[in-house]
N, C-alpha and C positions, 0 to 999 in steps of 0.2 A: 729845306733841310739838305745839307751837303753828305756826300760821303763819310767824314769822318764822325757828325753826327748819327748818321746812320749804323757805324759800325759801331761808338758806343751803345747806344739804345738798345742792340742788340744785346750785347755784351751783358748788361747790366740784364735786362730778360729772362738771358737765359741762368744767370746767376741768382735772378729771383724765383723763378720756377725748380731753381736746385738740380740743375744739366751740367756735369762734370762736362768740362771742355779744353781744350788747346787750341790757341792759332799754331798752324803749322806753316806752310808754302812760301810765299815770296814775302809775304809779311814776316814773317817771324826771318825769313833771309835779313830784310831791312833792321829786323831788332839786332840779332847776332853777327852777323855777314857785312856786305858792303849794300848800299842804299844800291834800288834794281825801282825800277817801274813792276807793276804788275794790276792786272786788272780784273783780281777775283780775289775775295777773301776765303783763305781756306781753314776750314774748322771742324776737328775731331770730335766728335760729341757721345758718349757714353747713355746711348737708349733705349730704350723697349719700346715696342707699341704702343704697350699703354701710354708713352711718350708724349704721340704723336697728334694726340688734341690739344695739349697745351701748346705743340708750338705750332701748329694751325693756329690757334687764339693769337698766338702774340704777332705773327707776320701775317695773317691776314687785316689784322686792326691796324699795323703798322706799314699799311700801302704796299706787299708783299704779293707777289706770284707764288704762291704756295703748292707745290705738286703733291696733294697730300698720297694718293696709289704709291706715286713713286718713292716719296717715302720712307711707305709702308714693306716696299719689295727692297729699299734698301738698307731696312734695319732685319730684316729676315734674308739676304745677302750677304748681309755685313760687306754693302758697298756704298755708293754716295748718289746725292741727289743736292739738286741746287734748289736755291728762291731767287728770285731778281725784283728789286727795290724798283716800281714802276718809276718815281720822279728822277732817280740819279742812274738809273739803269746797273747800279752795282749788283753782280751777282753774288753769293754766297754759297762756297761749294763745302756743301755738311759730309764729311766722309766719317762714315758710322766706326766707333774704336773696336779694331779687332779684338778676340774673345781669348786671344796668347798668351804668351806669356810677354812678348814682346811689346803689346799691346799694351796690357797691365802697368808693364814698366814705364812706357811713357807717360800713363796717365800717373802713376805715381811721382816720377820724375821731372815735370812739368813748372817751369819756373815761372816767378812772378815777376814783371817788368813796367814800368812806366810806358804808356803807349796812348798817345793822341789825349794826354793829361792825368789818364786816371791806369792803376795796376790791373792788366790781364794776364792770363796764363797763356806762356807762350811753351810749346814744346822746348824741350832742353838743348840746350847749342849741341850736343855728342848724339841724340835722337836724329836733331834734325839734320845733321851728317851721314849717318844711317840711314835716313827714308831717301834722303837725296842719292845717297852712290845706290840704291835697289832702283831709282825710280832710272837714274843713270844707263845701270844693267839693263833695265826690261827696254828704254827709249830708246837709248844709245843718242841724247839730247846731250850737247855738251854743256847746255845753260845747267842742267842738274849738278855735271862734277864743277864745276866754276863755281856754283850756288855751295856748293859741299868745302869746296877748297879757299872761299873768301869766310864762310865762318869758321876756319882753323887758323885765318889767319888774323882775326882779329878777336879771336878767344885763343888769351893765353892760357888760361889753367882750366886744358880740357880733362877728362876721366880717359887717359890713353887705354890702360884696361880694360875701363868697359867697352871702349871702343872697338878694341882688337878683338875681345870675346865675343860683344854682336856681329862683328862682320863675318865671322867665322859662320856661325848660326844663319845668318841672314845669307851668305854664299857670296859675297862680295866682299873677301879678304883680298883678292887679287887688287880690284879698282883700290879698295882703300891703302894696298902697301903703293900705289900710284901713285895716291892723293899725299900721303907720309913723302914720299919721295920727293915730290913738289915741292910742300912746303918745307919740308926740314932739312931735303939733300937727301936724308937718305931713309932705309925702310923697316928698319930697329923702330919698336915702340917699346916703352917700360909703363 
């Protein structure tokens, strides 16, 4: 079994056990942005504890390193834990969806896309610009605003609004009147 079977089999899993989810990261870069290498699938996942046996079930049966503790400590963090596919070595980084209002919105706003043949939910091209200029801010990684400023440029009909009003909220109106500036010249949004 290759990677890309691996990442549907997942997909399809956690859509059968009824796990609201998003690819976020370099993946969802490659859906909306410009095609990047990347070597870990990142995905949002909306859980509880009580959670946390069924997806023990499914990635332990499915040749999976499973760190069930960890978890456990990071749906009660509301932070992330990975698994790693022992035959393809892909890892799978689960970052738990924060409990926000920002949170909420992405999971609301999470679009469906063709990917590796069949529709998954990808975070929204204007989220995933958002999580990129914060992850930007906290890194100071310049792959984050490149990742942020090749999906503005190749989504022409983005939400400029919502855009302008999370970055505001999120404290990164500064980086994003950058990223405006870049791509458009200049740092008026309507």
């Amino acid at each position: 079994m290759g990677e890309a079977e691996v990442i549907k089999k997942v997909i399809k899993d956690l859509e059968r056990v009824k796990i609201p989810y998003l690819i976020s990261g370099g993946f969802a870069v490659n859906v909306w942005g410009r095609i990047r290498t990347t070597h870990d699938l990142d995905v949002i996942i909306a859980i509880t504890t009580k959670d946390i046996e069924a997806l023990k079930k499914i990635f332990i049966s499915d040749g999976f390193y499973f760190p069930e503790e960890a978890a456990e400590d990071a749906v009660l963090l509301r932070s992330t834990f990975n698994v790693i596919h022992h035959e393809t070595g892909l890892k799978i980084d689960f970052w738990i969806l924060q409990a926000d209002i920002f949170g909420k919105s992405q999971m609301r706003r999470r679009k469906k896309a063709k990917f590796l043949g069949q529709p998954i939910y990808f975070i929204s091209p204007e989220d995933l610009i958002l999580i990129k200029l914060k992850w930007y801010k906290e890194s100071e990684s310049d792959r984050h605003f490149f990742d942020a400023l090749s999906v503005c440029q190749a989504q022409k009909r983005l939400n400029k609004k919502y855009l302008k009003k999370w970055a505001e909220v999120l404290n990164v109106s500064q980086i994003f009147n950058k990223l405006i500036k870049q791509n458009y010249g200049h740092t008026t949004t309507k």
